[in-house]
DOZAMI-376064 format. One record per residue (C-alpha): residue in one letter; x, y, z. Coordinates in steps of 0.05 Angstrom, whole numbers, padded with zeros to 5 digits, always signed. Layout:
<atoms>
AXYZ/...
</atoms>
This chain:
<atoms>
X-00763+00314+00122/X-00781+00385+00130/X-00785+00431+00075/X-00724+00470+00092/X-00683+00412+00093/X-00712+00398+00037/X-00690+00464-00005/X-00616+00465+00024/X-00610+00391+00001/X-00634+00413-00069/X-00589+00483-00067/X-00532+00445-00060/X-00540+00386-00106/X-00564+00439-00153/X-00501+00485-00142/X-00455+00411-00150/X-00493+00408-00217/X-00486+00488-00241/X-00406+00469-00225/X-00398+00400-00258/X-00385+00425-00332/X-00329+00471-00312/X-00298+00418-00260/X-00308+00355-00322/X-00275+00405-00359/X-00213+00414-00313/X-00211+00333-00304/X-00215+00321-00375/X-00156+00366-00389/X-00117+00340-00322/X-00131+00271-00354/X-00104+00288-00426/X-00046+00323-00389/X-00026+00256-00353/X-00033+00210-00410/X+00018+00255-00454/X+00062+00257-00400/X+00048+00179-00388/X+00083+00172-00467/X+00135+00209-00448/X+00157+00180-00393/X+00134+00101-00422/X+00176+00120-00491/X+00242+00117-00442/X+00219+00055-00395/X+00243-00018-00386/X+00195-00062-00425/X+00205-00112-00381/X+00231-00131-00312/X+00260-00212-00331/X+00277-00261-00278/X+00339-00310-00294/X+00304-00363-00328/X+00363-00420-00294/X+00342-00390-00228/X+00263-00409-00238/X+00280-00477-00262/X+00313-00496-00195/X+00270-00461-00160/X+00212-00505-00181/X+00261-00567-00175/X+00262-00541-00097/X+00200-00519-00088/X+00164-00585-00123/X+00207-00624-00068/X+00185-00588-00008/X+00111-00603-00014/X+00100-00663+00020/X+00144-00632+00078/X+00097-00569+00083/X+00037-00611+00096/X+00065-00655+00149/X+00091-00597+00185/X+00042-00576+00234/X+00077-00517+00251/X+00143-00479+00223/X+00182-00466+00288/X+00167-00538+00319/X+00227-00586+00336/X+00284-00529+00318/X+00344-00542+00344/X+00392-00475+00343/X+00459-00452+00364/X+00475-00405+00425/X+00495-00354+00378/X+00438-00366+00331/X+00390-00359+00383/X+00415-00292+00398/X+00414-00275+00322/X+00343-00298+00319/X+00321-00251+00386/X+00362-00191+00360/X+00321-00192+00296/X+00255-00205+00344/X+00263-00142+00383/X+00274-00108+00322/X+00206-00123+00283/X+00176-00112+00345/X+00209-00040+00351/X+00187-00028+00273/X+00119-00054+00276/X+00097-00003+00324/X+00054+00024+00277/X+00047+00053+00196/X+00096+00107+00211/X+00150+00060+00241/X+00139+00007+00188/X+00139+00058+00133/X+00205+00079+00155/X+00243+00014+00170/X+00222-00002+00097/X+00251+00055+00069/X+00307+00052+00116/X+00329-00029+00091/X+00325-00003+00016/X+00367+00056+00019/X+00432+00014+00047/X+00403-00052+00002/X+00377-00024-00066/X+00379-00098-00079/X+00322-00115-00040/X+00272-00077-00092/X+00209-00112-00048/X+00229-00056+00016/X+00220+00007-00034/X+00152-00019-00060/X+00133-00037+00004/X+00151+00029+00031/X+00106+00062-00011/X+00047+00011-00007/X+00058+00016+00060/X+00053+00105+00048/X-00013+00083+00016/X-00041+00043+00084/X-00029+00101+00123/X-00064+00141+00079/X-00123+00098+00079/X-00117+00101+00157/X-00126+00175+00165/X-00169+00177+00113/X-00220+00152+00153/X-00213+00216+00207/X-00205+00259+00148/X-00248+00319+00115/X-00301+00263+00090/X-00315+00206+00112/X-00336+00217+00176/X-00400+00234+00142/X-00410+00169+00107/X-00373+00120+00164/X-00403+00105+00220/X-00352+00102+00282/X-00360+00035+00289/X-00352+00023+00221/X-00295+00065+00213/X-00257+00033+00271/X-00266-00032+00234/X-00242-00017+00170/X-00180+00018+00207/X-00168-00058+00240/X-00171-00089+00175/X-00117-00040+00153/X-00075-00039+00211/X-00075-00117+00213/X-00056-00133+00143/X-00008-00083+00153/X+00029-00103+00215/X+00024-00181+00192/X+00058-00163+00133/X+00115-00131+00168/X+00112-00180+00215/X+00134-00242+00165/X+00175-00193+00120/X+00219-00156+00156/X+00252-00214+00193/X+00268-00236+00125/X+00307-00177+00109/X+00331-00169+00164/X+00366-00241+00163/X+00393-00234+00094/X+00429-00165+00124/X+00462-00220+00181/X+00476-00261+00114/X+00509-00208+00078/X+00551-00195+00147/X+00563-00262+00167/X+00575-00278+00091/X+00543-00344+00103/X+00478-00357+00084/X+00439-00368+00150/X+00369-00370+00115/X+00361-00439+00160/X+00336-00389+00203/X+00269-00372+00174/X+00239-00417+00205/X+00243-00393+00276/X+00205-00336+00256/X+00148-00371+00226/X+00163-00362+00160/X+00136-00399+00100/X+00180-00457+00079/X+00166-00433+00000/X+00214-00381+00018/X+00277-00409+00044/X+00290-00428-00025/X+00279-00374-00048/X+00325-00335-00006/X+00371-00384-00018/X+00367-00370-00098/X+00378-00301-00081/X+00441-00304-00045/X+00464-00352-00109/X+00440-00308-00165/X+00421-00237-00130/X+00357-00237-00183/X+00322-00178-00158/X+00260-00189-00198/X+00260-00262-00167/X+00257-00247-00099/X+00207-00191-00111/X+00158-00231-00143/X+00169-00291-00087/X+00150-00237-00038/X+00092-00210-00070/X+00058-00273-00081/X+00085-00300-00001/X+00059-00232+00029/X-00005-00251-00002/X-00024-00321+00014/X+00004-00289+00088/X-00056-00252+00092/X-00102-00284+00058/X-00135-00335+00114/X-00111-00289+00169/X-00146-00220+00140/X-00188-00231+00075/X-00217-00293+00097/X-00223-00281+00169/X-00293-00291+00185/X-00301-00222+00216/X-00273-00179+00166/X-00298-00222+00108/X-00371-00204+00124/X-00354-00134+00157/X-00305-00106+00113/X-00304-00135+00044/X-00373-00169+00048/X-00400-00088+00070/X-00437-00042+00028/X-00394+00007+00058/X-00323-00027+00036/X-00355-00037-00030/X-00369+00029-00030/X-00301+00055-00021/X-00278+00031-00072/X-00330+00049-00123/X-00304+00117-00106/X-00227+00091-00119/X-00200+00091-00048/X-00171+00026-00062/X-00122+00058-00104/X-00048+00059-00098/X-00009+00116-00115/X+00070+00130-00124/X+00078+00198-00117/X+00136+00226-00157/X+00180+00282-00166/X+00213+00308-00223/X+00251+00355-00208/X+00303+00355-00144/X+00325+00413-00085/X+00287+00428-00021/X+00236+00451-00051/X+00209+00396-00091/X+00146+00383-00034/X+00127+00460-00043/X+00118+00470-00118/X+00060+00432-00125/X+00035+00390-00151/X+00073+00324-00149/X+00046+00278-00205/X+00023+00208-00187/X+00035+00136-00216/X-00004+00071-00195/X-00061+00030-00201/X-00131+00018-00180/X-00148-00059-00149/X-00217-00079-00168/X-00223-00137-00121/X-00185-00139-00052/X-00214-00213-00040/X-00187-00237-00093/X-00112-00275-00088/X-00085-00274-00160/X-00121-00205-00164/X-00080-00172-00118/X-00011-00209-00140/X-00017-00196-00201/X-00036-00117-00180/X+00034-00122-00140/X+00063-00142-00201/X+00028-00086-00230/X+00060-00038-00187/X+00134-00065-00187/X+00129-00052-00260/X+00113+00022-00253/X+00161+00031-00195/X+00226+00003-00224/X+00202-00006-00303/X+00191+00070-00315/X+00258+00105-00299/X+00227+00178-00284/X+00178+00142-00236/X+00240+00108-00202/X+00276+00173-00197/X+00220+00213-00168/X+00199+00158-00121/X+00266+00158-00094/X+00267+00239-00086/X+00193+00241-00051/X+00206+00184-00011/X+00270+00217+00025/X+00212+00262+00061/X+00187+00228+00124/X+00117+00196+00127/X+00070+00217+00160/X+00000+00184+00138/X-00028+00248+00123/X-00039+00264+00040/X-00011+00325+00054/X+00058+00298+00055/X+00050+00299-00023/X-00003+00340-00042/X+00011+00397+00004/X-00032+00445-00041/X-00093+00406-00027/X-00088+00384+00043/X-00063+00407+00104/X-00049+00363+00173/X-00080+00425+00212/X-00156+00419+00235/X-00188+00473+00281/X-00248+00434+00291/X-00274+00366+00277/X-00319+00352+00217/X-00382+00371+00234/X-00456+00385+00191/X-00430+00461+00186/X-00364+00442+00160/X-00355+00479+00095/X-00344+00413+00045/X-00348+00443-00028/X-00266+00451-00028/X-00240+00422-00102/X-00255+00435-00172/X-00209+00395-00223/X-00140+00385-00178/X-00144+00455-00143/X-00175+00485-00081/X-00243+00525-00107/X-00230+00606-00095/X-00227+00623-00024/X-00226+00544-00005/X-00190+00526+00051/X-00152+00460+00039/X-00177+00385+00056/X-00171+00359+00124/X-00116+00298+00123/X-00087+00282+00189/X-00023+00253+00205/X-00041+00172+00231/X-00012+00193+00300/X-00056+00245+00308/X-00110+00198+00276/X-00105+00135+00315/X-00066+00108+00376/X-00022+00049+00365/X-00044-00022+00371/X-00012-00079+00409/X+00007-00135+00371/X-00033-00198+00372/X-00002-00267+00368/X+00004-00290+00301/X-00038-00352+00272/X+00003-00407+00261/X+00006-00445+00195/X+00034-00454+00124/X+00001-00437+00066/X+00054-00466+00011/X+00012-00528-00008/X+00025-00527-00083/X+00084-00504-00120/X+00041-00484-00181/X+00053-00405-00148/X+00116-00414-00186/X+00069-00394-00240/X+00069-00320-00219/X+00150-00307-00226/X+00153-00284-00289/X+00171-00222-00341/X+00140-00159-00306/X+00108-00122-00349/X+00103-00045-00354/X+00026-00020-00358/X+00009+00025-00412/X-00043+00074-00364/X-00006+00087-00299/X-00013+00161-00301/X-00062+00167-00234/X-00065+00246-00224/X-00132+00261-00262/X-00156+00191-00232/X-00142+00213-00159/X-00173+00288-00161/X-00228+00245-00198/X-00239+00190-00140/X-00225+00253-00084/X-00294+00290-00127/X-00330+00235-00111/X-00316+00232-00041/X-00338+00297-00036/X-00398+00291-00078/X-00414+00240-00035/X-00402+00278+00028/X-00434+00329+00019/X-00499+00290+00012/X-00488+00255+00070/X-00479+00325+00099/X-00538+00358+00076/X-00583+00304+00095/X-00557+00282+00167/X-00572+00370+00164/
</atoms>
């Protein structure tokens, strides 16, 4: 390394370290900030979200029964026998998840489309805004920053992992709403019917409890923990992504910094103008360990707490999400980032942008892109076959949701986002 090289690597590590007492500062106080508001907003919440205790017992009367049928079956849409108008049912409802599993965007949206004409269905609200979060991870990865610490290769790989957890989630899910909207028409339960589009025989009964006892919290839960074991052989345990994804110094990485974070974004006041007087607060959680199962249901659980425990979470959730999503963190931290780039990333790129939660004087705000800009849409791959309900011991998951006490994530985002650039700016300096 040359000597010049040398000096502007140490002038600008020594100018991060002349600013770090007056951005700690600014965190610290952001951080107090959010855990009085956190009281505030805990001191009027739901304790606790209860399923109907009669509805688990024959639940786990059902499910206990169906376990020798799930192994024999060697695959979920074998042998069905349907009727002419069931058929057409069943390829209506096809076409349809096709149509919203185009991409984040699309899925985002047919999410928040189901809840808003079935508030019921609390699973399509948090999985709208999970689903917010994927898209943000997406573009994330064309972003201000890590370009400079992702290789492309790598960065097109982690973007798969996304995408594919994502669509395959959608793909078994939405079907399943989708056919308890025909249920609600027909009013005849036609959950019979799951199995034609490969879904898990845990969750006919489920669905089936639903209809019976419409126990919100129930059905939630089942979904969490059936989303989950969906994904885990045919994402976390792939082979590929195991060893190039979770297995990577790189993903590890990530979320060292906190980009495995999800955050529900929240308003609290309503009008127009509640996206331009910044800066909308944030609620959610950080998951330590993606690979882990029980990890991440219990993190779902987590987050279905926040979302529907804590009433002024709820209520702001509801007023942000009315704004469409676009992937980029712009749609709610406009004061931060901006969609608009008038060049790519490059070693000149000006990176020293945020002290505390605000843009540094004369800063121009982070790069966030939308995902279409971002990344081009990805055809859909056929689907491993397979069951994964060999045990009804999962029944051990549906239970009281708790509501966290630290769900406050503002200080914790601006926080994760310094570290990025920290980071970044390193990478920057020495790839100089």
């Amino acid at each position: 390394m040359n000597h010049a090289k040398e000096n502007s690597i140490w002038r600008t590590i020594g100018s991060w370290i002349r600013s770090l007492p007056k951005t700690l500062a600014q965190l610290i106080l952001a951080k107090r900030t959010s855990m009085q508001s956190a009281r505030k907003l805990q001191a009027a919440a739901t304790r606790k979200l209860v399923p109907d205790q009669a509805t688990i017992r024959r639940l786990q009367h059902t499910c206990t029964a169906l376990i020798p049928e799930s192994f024999t079956s060697p695959s979920l849409s074998e042998s069905l026998s349907f009727t002419s108008e069931e058929n057409s049912l069943i390829e209506q409802i096809r076409l349809a998840t096709g149509r919203g599993n185009r991409n984040n965007v699309t899925r985002t949206q047919a999410y928040w489309e189901m809840y808003t004409k079935h508030p019921e269905l609390h699973w399509a609200l948090l999985a709208h805004m999970v689903s917010r979060n994927g898209g943000w991870s997406m573009t994330d990865l064309h972003g201000q920053y890590l370009p400079f610490l992702l290789s492309p290769s790598q960065r097109q790989t982690i973007f798969s992992f996304l995408e594919k957890a994502n669509c395959l989630i959608f793909g078994d899910a939405y079907p399943q709403l989708l056919l308890y909207q025909a249920t609600l028409t027909s009013k005849q339960s036609l959950f019979h019917l799951l199995p034609a589009f490969g879904v898990s025989a845990f969750m006919k009964p489920v669905w089936e409890e639903f209809w019976r006892a419409q126990d919100s919290v129930m059905l939630t839960t089942a979904l969490i923990i059936n989303e989950q074991h969906y994904i885990e052989g045919r994402v976390v345990k792939a082979p590929y992504y195991a060893e190039h994804v979770l297995g990577s110094l790189k993903f590890q990485m990530q979320a060292l910094m906190q980009l495995n974070q999800i955050v529900f974004p929240f308003a609290k006041k309503s009008g127009d103008k509640v996206l331009q007087d910044p800066p909308i607060h944030l609620a959610g959680a950080i998951l330590e360990d993606f690979s882990d199962l029980r990890e991440r249901i219990q993190f779902g659980k987590t987050l279905y707490g926040i979302l529907f425990g804590i009433p002024a979470v709820y209520e702001g959730v509801l007023r942000f999400a009315a704004y469409p999503h676009t992937g980029s963190r712009a749609d709610y931290w406009p004061h931060l980032f901006t969609n608009a780039q008038e060049e790519p990333p490059s070693i000149t790129t000006h990176l020293n942008k945020i002290a505390g939660c605000e843009l540094m004087p004369g800063a121009s705000q982070v790069y966030s892109p939308r995902l279409t800009d971002a990344w081009d849409d990805v055809p859909l791959a056929p689907v491993e076959p397979g069951d994964w309900f060999h045990t009804a011991d999962v029944l051990g998951f549906i239970g009281d949701i708790a509501i966290p006490d630290l769900f406050e994530m503002s200080a914790e985002s601006c926080f994760g986002l310094h570290k990025v650039q920290t980071a970044a700016l390193a990478a920057q300096q020495l790839k100089g």
